[in-house]
C-alpha positions, 0 to 999 in steps of 0.5 A, spaced: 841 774 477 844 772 484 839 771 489 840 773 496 837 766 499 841 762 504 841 754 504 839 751 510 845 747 513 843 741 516 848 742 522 847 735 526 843 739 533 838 740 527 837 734 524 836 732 532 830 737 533 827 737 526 827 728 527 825 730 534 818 734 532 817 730 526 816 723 531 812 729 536 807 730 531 806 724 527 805 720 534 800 727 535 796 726 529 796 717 531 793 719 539 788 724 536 785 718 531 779 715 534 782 709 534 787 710 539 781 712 546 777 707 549 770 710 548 772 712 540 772 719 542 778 722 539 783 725 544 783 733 544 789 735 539 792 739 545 792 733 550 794 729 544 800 734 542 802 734 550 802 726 551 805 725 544 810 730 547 811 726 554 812 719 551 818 722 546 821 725 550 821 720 555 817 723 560 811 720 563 807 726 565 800 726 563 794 729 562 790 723 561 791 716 566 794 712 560 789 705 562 784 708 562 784 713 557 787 709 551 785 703 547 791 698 546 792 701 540 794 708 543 798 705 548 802 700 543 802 707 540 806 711 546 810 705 548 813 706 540 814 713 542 817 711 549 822 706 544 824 711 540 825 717 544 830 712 549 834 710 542 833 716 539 829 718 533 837 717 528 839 711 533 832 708 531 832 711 523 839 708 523 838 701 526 832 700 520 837 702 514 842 697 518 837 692 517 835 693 510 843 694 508 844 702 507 851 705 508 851 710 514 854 716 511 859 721 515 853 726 516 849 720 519 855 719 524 855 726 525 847 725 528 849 719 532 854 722 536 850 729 537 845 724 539 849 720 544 854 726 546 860 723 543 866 727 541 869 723 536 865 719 530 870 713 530 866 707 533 859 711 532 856 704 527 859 699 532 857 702 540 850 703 536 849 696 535 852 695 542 847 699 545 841 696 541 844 690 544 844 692 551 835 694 550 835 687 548 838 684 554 835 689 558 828 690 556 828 682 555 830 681 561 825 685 565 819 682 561 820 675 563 822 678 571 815 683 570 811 677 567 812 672 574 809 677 577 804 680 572 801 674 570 798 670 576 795 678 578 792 679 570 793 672 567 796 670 560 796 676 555 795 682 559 800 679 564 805 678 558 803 686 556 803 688 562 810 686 563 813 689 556 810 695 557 813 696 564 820 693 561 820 698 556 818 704 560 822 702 565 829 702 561 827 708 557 826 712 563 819 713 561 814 714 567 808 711 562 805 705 567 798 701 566 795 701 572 790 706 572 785 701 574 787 702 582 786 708 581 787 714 577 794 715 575 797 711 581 803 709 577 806 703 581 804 705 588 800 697 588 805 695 588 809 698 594 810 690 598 812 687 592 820 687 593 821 683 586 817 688 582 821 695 585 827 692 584 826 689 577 823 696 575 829 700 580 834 696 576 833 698 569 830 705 570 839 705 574 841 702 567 838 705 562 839 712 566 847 710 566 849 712 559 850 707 554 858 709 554 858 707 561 855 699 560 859 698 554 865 700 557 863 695 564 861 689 560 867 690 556 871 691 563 874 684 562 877 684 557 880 691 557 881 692 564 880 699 563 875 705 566 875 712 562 874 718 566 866 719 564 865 712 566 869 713 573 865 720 574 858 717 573 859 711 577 861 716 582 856 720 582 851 715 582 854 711 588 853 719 591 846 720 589 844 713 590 846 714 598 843 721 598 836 720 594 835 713 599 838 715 605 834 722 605 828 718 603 829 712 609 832 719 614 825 723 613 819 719 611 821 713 617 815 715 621 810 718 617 804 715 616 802 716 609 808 713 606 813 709 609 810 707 616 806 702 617 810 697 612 815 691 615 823 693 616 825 690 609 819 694 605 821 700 608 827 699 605 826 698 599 821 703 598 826 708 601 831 705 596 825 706 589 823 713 591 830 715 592 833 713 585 826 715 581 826 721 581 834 721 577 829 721 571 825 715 572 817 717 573 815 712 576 812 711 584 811 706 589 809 712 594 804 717 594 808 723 593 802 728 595 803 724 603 810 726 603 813 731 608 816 738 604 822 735 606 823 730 601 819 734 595 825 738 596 830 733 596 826 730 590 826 736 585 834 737 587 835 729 585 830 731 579 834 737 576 841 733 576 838 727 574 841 721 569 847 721 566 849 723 559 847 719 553 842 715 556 835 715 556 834 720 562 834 727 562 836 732 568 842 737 568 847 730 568 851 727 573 857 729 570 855 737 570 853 736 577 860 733 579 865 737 575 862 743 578 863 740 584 869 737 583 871 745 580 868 749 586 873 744 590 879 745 586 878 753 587 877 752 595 884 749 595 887 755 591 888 750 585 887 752 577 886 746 574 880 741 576 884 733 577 880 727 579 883 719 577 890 723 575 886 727 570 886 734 568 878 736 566 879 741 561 876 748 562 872 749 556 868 742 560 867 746 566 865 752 562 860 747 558 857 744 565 856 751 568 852 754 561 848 748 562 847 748 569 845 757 569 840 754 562 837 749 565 835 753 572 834 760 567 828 755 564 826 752 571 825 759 573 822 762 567 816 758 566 815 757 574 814 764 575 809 764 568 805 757 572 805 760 578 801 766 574 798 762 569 795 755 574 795 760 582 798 754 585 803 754 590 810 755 589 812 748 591 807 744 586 809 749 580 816 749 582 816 741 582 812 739 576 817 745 573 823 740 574 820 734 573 818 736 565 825 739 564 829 734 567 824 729 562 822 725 568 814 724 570 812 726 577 808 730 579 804 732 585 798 732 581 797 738 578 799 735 571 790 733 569 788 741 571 793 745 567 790 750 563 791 750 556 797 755 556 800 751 562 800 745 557 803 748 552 809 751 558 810 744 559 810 741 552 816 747 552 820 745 557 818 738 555 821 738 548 827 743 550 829 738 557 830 733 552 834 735 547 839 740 552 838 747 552 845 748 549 843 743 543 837 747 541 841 753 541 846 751 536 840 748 532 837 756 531 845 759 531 847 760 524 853 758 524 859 758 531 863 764 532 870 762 533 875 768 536 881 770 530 883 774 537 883 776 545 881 781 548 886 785 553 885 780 560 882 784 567 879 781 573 872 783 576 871 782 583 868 775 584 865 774 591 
């Protein structure tokens, strides 16, 4: 007899959310065990899911100060979780059958290039290699920077620890930190006057938020000579933001109290520079966010919901989103039908694709504001910025994150989850299958502005 069930098929975006839950909830059970808190009380399985949720997707809000709450296991725990969801749970899969000789077949080359947004599967084993080679160099480096300044202050091992897990949450754009013991949930605010430590941790959270298409294409520029149109774009895009976010910072905070007065000229810089390049999906801070003036938070949560850029550890609607629409709306104000940028055209469909992710992304961010704002009773601003900051998958908060109810947690989770792996990818993860047109409609324009 025929039977009416259907196969499931294992399309590349659900291959991605299904590794992406399975990693969630071993790390949920793995944080909840006893053994992973430091009084031996076992976590709560809601804190544990949102934790677990947090680190995966290299986010960094939490619900419990990560020092004080987590014995050595549970943060050594949270930091594989950070490592694995920087990579990719199928870049990191891949790497391991890499190293014991398996074949990696078309449908795994299919998951690597949904996981790193490439449009073609040539290259996908070879750019892996390079990009683990790139967390290597990158993670190692920051360590052994970290470590001189680690170690005078906690010695020898917890220097050593203290280094690796900044380093690797750093570059992977976690927003994890160990610093709990000056004060509950103080990030990297001691180290504000600390210019060597800003800057290193600055460095590599800029690094891992470029892409990882990007620093191949730049390590290899010497001996290719040549830049494609994504590199080009990102690059822009940075330098943009990068002035925008530490220049506003510096123009607005200059004199106020609570964050950037009263340090020397060069540390006000600095300062300035880290808050205004953190908020690109970092999570990490060295100011006291609930000092700054409204200003700035605004300024933050617009940094935050673009934030870095595409196939890298970041989140955010992507750099690139954010200036081909820019470059779009440019091209419609000079009566143009084609976008051109480096004498290039970019075709409509990308254009289309940056709007769907942009409308998405907002429509997730007001949706879920307007339910904490009812669920939490807190003010707009603080529901709005802890919003952007899970769907961008970046970390900061004006501190809302330990007082959420229970549902605003799992609201928070959500947003987590679907601002790591993009709307668009989880909307093709529940399609059944994409909808190609055999014919077009009669064409009419409505009135637009």
């Amino acid at each position: 007899m025929a039977t009416n069930k259907r196969r499931i098929r294992w399309t590349p975006p659900r291959v991605l959310v299904v590794s992406f839950i399975i990693t969630i909830v071993t790390g949920t059970l793995l944080l909840s065990l006893p053994i992973a808190t430091e009084g031996k009380e076992p976590l709560s399985l809601l804190d544990a899911l949102f934790t677990a949720t947090s680190a995966v997707c290299v986010t960094g809000l939490v619900v419990q100060d990560t020092a004080r709450t987590f014995s050595t296991f549970g943060e050594v725990v949270i930091l594989v979780l950070i490592q694995v969801g920087g990579l990719g749970v199928t870049g990191f899969a891949t790497f391991f059958a890499l190293l014991v000789g398996m074949k990696v077949g078309v449908k795994e080359r299919l998951v690597l290039s949904e996981t790193f947004n490439l449009e073609q599967l040539g290259g996908v084993v070879e750019l892996l290699k390079s990009i683990l080679l790139i967390f290597v160099i990158f993670e190692g480096a920051g360590t052994l920077i970290l470590a001189t300044r680690f170690i005078p202050i906690w010695g020898w091992g917890k220097g050593w620890y203290y280094a690796v897990f900044h380093s690797i949450s750093a570059f992977n754009n976690g927003g994890f930190d160990l610093n709990g013991e000056f004060g509950k949930f103080s990030s990297l605010t001691p180290y504000v006057e600390d210019p060597v430590i800003s800057l290193t941790v600055a460095a590599l959270f800029i690094a891992g938020g470029l892409g990882f298409i990007v620093v191949v294409e730049l390590l290899q520029y010497r001996w290719t000579q040549r830049l494609s149109l994504h590199t080009k774009l990102v690059l822009l895009a940075n330098v943009l933001l990068i002035f925008l976010g530490a220049g506003g910072i510096l123009l607005i905070e200059w004199g106020n109290p609570d964050t950037l007065a009263g340090h020397s000229f060069g540390n006000t810089l600095v300062a300035a520079f880290f808050q205004g390049v953190t908020p690109r999906s970092s999570g990490l801070t060295t100011l006291e966010l609930d000092g700054l003036y409204p200003a700035s938070k605004f300024l933050i949560i617009l940094l935050m919901f673009i934030g870095a850029s595409p196939g890298s550890t970041g989140g955010g609607i992507k750099t690139t989103t954010f200036i081909t629409i820019l470059l779009a709306v440019w091209s419609m104000m000079r009566g143009r039908e084609d976008v051109i940028t480096f004498r290039r055209r970019v075709p409509h469909s990308q254009v289309y694709r940056a709007l769907t992710v942009t409308v998405l992304t907002m429509g997730l961010v007001v949706v879920v504001t307007m339910v904490l704002t009812i669920t939490e009773s807190s003010d707009v601003m603080i529901v709005l910025f802890e919003t952007v900051s899970a769907a961008a998958t970046v970390g900061l908060s004006l501190g809302i994150t330990p007082e959420l109810s229970s549902l605003g947690k799992v609201l928070i989770i959500i947003t987590m989850f679907l601002g790591r792996l993009g709307p668009m990818t989880v909307a093709f993860a529940i399609a059944r299958k994409t909808l190609r047109e055999r014919y077009r409609h009669p064409e009419e324009k409505p009135l637009i502005g």
